[in-house]
Every structure is written in structure tokens, then in C-alpha cells.
OpenMM code with the backbone's topology and positions (N, CA, C; nanometers):
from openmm import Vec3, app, unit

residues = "UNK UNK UNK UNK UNK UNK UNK UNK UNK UNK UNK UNK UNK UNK UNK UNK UNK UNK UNK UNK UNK UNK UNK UNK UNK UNK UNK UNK UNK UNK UNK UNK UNK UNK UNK UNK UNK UNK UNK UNK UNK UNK UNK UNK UNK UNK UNK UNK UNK UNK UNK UNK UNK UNK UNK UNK UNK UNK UNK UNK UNK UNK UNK UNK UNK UNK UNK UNK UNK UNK UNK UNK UNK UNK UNK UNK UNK UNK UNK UNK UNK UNK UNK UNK UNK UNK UNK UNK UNK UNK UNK UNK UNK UNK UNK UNK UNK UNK UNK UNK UNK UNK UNK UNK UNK UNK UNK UNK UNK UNK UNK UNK UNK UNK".split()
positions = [
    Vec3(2.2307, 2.5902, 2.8871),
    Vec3(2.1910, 2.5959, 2.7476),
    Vec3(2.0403, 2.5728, 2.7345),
    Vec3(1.9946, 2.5081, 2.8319),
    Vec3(1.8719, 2.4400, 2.8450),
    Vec3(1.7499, 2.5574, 2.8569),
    Vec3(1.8092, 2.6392, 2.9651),
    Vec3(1.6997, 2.7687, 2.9922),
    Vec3(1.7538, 2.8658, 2.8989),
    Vec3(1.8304, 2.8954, 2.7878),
    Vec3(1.8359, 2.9792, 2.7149),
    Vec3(1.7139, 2.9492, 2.5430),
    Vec3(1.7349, 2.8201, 2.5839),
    Vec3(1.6527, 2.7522, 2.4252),
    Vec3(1.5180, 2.7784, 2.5093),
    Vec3(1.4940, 2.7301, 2.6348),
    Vec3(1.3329, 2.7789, 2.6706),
    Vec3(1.3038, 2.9025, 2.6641),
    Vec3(1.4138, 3.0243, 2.7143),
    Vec3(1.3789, 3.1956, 2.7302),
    Vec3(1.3741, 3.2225, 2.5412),
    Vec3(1.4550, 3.1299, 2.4617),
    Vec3(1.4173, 3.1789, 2.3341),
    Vec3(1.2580, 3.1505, 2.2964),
    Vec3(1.2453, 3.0106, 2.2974),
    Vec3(1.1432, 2.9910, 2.2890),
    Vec3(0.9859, 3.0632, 2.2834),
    Vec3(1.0463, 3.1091, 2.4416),
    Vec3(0.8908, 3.1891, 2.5137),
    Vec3(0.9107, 3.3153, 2.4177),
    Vec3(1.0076, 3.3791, 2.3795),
    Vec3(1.0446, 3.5094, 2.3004),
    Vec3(0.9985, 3.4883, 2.1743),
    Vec3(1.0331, 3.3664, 2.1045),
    Vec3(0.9673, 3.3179, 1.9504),
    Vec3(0.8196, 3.3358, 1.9950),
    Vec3(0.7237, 3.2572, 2.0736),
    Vec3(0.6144, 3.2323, 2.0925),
    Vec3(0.5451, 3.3875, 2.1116),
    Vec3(0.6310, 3.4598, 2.1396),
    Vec3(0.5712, 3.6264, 2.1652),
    Vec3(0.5895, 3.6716, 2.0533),
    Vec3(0.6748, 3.6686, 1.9764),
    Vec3(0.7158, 3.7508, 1.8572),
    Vec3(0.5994, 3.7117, 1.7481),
    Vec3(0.6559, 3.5491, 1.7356),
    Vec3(0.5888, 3.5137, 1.5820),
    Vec3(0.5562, 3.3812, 1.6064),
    Vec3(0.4396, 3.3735, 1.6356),
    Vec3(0.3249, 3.3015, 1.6772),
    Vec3(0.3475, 3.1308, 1.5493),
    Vec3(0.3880, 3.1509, 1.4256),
    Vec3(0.3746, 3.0957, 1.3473),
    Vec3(0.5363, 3.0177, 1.3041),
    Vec3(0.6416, 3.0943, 1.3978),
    Vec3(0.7361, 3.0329, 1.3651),
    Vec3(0.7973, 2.9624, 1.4880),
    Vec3(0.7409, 2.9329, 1.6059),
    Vec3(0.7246, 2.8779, 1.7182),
    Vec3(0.6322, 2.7891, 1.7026),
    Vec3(0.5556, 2.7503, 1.6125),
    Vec3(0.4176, 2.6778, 1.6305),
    Vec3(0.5281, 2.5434, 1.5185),
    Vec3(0.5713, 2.6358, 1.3792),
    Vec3(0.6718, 2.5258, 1.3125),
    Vec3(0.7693, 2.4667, 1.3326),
    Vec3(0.8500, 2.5362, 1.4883),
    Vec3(0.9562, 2.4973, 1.5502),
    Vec3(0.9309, 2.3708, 1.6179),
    Vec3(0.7634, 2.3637, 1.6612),
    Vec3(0.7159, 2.2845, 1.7932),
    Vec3(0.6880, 2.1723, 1.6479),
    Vec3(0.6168, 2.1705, 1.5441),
    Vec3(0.5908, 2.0583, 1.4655),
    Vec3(0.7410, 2.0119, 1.4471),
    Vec3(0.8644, 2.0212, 1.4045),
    Vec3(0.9552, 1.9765, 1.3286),
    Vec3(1.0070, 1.9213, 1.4585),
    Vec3(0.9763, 2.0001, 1.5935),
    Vec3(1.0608, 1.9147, 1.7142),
    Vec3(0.9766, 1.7848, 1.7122),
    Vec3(0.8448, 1.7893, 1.6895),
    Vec3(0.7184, 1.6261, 1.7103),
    Vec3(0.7844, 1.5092, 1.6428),
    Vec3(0.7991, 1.5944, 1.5005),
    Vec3(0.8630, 1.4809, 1.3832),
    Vec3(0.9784, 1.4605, 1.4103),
    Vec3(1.0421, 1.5142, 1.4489),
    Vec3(1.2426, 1.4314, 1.4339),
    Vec3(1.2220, 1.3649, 1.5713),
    Vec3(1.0851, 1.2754, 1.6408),
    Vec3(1.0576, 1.2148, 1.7611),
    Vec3(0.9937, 1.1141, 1.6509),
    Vec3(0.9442, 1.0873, 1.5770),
    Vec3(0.8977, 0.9343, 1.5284),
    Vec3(0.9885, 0.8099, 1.4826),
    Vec3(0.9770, 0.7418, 1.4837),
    Vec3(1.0267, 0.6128, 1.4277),
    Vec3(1.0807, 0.6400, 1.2986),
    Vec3(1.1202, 0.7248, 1.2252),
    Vec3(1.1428, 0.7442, 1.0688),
    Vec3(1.2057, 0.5850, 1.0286),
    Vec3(1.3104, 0.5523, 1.0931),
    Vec3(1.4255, 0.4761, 1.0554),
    Vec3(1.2952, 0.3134, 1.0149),
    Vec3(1.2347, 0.3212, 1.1190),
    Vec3(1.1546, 0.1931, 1.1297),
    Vec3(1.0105, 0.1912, 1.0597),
    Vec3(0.9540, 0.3104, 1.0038),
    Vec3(0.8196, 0.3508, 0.8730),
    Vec3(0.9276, 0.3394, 0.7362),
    Vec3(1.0331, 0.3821, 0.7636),
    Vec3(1.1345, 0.3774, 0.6079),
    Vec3(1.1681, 0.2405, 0.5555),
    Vec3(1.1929, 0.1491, 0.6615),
    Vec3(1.2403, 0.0328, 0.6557),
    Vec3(1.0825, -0.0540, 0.6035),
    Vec3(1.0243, -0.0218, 0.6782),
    Vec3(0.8762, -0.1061, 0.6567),
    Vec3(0.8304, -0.0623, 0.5517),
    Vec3(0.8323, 0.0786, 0.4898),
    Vec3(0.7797, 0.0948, 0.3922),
    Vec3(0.8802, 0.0297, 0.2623),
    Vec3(0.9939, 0.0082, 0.2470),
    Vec3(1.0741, -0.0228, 0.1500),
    Vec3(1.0723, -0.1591, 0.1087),
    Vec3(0.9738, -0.2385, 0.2575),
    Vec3(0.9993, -0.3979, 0.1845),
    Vec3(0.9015, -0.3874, 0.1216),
    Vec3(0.7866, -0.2983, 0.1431),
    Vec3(0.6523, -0.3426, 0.0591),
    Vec3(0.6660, -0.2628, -0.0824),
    Vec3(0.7768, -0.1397, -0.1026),
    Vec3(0.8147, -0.1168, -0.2431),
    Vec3(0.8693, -0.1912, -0.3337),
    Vec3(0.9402, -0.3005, -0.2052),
    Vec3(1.0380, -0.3895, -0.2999),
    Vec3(0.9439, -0.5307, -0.3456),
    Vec3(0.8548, -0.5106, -0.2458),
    Vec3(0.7616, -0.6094, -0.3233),
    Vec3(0.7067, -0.6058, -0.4213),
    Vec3(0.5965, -0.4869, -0.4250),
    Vec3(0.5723, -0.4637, -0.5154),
    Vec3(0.6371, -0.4298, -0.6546),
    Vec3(0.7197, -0.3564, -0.6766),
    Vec3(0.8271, -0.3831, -0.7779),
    Vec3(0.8770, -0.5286, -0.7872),
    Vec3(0.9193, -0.6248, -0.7654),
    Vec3(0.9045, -0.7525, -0.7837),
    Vec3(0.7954, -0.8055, -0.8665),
    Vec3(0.6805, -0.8071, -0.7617),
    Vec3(0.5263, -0.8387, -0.8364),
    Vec3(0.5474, -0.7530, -1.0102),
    Vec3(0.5769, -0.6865, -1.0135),
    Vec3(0.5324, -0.5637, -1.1432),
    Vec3(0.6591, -0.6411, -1.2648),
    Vec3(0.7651, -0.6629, -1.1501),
    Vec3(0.8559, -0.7112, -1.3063),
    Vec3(0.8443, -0.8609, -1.3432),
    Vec3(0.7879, -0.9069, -1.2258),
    Vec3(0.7176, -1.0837, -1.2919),
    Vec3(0.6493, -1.0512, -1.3709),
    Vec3(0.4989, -0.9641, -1.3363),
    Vec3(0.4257, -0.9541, -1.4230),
    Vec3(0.4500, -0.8591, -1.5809),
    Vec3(0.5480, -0.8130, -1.5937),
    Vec3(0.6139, -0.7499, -1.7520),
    Vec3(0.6721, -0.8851, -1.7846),
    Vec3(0.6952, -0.9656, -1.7329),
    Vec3(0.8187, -1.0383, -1.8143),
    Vec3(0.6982, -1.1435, -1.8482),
    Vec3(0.5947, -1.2226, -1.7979),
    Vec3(0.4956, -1.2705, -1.8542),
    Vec3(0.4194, -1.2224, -1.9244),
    Vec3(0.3988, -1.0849, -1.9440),
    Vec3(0.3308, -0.9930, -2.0406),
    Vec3(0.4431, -0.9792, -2.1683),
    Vec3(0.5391, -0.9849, -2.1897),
    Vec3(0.6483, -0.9693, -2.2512),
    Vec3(0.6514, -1.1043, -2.3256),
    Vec3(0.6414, -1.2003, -2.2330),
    Vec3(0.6490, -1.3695, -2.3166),
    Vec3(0.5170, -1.4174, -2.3911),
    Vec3(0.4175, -1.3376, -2.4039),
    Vec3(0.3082, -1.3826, -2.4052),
    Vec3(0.2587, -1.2898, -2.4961),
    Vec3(0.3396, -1.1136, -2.5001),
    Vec3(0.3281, -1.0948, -2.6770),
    Vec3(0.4089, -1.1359, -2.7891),
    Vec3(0.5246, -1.2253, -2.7595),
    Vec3(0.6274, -1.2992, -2.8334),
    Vec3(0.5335, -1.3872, -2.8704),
    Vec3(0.4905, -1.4837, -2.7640),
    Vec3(0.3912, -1.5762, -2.8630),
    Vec3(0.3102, -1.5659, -2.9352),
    Vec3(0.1916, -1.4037, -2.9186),
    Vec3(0.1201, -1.3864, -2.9867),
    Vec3(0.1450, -1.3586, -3.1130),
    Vec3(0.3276, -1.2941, -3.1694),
    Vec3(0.3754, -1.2349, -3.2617),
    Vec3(0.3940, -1.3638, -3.3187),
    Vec3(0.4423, -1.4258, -3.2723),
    Vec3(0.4778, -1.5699, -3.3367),
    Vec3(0.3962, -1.6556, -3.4149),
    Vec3(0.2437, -1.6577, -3.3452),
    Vec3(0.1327, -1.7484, -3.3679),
    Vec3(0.0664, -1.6688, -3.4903),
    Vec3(0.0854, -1.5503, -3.5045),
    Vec3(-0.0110, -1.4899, -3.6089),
    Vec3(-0.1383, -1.4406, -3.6126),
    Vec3(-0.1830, -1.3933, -3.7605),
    Vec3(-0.3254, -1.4102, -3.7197),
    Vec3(-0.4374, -1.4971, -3.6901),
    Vec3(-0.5274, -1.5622, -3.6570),
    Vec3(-0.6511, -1.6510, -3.6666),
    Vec3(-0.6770, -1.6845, -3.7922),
    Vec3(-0.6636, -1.8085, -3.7712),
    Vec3(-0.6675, -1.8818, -3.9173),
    Vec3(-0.5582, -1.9025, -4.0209),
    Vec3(-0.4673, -1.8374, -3.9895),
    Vec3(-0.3578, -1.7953, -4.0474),
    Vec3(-0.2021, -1.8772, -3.9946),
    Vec3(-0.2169, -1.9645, -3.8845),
    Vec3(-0.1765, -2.0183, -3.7592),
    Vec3(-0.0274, -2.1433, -3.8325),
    Vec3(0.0820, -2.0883, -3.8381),
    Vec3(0.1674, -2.2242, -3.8869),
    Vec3(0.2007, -2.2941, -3.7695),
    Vec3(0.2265, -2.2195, -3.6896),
    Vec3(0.2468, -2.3014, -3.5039),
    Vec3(0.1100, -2.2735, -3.4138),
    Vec3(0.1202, -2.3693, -3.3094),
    Vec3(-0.0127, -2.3563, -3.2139),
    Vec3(0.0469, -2.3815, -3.0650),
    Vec3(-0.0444, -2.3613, -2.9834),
    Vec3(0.0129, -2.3263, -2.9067),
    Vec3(0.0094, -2.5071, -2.7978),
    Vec3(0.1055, -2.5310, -2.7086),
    Vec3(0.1231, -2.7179, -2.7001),
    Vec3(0.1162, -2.7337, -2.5426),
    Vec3(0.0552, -2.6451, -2.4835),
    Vec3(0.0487, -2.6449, -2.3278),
    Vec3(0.1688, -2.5646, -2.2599),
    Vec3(0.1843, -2.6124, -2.1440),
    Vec3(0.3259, -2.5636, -2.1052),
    Vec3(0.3918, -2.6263, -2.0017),
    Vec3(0.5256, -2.5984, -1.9963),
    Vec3(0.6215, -2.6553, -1.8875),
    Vec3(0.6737, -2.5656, -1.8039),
    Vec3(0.7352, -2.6138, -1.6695),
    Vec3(0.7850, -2.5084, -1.5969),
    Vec3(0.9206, -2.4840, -1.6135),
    Vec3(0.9541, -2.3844, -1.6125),
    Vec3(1.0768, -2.2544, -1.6311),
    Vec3(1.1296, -2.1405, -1.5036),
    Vec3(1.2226, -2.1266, -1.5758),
    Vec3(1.2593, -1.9992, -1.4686),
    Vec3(1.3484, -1.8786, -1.5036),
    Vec3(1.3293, -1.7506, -1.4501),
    Vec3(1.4195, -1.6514, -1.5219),
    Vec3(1.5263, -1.6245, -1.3757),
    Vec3(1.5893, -1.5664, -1.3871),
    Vec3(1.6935, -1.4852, -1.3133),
    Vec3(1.5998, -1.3946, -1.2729),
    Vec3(1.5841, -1.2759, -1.1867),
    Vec3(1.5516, -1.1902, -1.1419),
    Vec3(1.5303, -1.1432, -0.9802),
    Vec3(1.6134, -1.0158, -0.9618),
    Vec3(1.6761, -0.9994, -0.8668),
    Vec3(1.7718, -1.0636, -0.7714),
    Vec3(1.8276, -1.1201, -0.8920),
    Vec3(1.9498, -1.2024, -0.8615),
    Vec3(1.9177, -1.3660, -0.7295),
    Vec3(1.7835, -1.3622, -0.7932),
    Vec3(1.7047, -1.5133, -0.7565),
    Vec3(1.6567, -1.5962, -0.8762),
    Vec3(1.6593, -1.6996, -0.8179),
    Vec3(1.6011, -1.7890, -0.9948),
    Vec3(1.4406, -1.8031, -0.8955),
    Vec3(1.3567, -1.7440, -1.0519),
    Vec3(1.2215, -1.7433, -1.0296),
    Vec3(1.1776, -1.8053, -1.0892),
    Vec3(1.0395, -1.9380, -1.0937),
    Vec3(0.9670, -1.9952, -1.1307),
    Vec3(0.8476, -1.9234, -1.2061),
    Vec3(0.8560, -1.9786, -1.3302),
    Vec3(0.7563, -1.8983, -1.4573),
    Vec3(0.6780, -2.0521, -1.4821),
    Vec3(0.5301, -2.0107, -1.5374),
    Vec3(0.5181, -2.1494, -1.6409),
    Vec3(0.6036, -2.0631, -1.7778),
    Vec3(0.6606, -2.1949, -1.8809),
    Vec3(0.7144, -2.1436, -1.9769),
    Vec3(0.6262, -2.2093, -2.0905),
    Vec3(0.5281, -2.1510, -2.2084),
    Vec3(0.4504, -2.2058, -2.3183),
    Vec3(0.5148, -2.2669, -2.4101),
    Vec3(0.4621, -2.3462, -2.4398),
    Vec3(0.5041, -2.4388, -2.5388),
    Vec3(0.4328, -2.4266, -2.6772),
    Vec3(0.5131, -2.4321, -2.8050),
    Vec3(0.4780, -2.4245, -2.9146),
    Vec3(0.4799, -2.4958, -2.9990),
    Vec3(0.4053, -2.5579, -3.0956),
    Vec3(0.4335, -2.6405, -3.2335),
    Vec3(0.4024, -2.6254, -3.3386),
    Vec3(0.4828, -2.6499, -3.4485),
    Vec3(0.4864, -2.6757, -3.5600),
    Vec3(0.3169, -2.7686, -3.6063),
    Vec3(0.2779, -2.7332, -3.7267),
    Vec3(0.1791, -2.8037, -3.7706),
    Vec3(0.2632, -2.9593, -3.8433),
    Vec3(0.4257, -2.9837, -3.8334),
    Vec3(0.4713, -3.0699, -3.8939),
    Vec3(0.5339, -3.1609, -3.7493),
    Vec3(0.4573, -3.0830, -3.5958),
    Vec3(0.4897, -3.2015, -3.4947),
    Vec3(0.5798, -3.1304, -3.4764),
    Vec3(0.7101, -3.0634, -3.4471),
    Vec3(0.8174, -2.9842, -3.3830),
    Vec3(0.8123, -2.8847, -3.3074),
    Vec3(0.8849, -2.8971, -3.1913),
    Vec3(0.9004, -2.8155, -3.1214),
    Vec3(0.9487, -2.6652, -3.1810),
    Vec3(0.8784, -2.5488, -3.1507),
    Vec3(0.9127, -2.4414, -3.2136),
    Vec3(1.0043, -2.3622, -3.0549),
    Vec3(1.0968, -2.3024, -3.0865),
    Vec3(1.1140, -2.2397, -2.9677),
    Vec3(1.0963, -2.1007, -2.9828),
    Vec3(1.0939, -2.0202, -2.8043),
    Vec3(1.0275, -1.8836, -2.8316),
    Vec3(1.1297, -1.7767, -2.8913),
    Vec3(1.0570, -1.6938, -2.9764),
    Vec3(1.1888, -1.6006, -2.9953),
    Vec3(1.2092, -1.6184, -3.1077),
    Vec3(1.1477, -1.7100, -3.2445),
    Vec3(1.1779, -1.7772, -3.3261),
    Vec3(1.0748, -1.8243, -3.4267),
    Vec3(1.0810, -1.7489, -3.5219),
    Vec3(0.9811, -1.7577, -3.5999),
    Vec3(0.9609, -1.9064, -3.7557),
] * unit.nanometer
topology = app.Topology()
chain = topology.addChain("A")
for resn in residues:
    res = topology.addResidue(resn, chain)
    for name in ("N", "CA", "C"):
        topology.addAtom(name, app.Element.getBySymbol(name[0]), res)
């Protein structure tokens, strides 16, 4: 079978110069590591997607507060430092700071809650 794929070969390479040349690239590639560039490349997708949905969900908590707080000058709650928190995500509990809000009458305001 072995010297029939080479006598084709040499026959492709005479015929059509260009479809022997694409035969020889696709034989190079199904010779790399695919399994092990796929794998390596997927933890650093999954990282990054990670990184991206921490950073929406703090971008997300942080226009709630801004909706909350109002305009400048206009201010019935302010903003009271913050404590640490955590959300669910990717089925891990993740560490957030979580902001803290108050009332101009001293009360805790919570987020989400006008």
C-alpha cells in the first residue's frame, strides 16, 4: 500500500504541482500537537472569560450604585466604605469588595434598593 501512495504521489507531483504541494502541507499539520495548543489555548480562554465576567459584574454593581446615589448634590444616600462579599461564579464562590451605603438618617441602605 505503501509504494502505491508513493507511485501516486510522484504522479500527483507530475500532474499538478499545486495539489501535491497541499497534500504535503495537510500531511505537516495532522503531525502537530493540535490536542496539546487546543488544550493550552482553552485555559487561557477560560481565563480570560473569567477575568471579563468579574469585571461586568463589578461594572454592573457600581452602575446600581451610581443609579442609586443620584445626581451631585442631589445625594439622599452616600456612599459608607466597603466590606467583603462574594458572588457564585463558575460554580466557585468568588471574593468581591461589596460597597456600602447610607442613609443621611444613619441606615444602612441595601443595593438594589432605592
Amino acid at each position: 500500500m505503501q509504494k502505491y501512495t508513493e507511485a501516486k504521489n510522484e504522479q500527483d507531483k507530475d500532474k499538478e504541482p499545486e495539489a501535491y504541494n497541499e497534500r504535503q502541507r495537510l500531511a505537516l499539520e495532522a503531525q502537530l500537537p493540535m490536542e496539546q495548543l487546543i488544550a493550552g489555548v482553552r485555559d487561557d480562554v477560560e481565563a480570560f472569560a473569567a477575568q471579563l465576567g468579574l469585571t461586568v459584574i463589578q461594572r454592573v454593581m457600581e452602575a446600581e450604585i451610581q443609579k442609586q446615589l443620584g445626581p451631585w448634590g442631589k445625594q439622599s444616600i452616600y456612599r459608607h466604605g466597603q466590606q467583603p462579599g462574594y458572588v457564585i461564579y463558575g460554580g466557585r464562590k468568588v471574593s468581591v469588595a461589596r460597597p456600602r451605603l447610607r442613609s443621611h438618617e444613619a441606615k444602612e441602605v441595601p443595593q438594589g434598593h432605592s
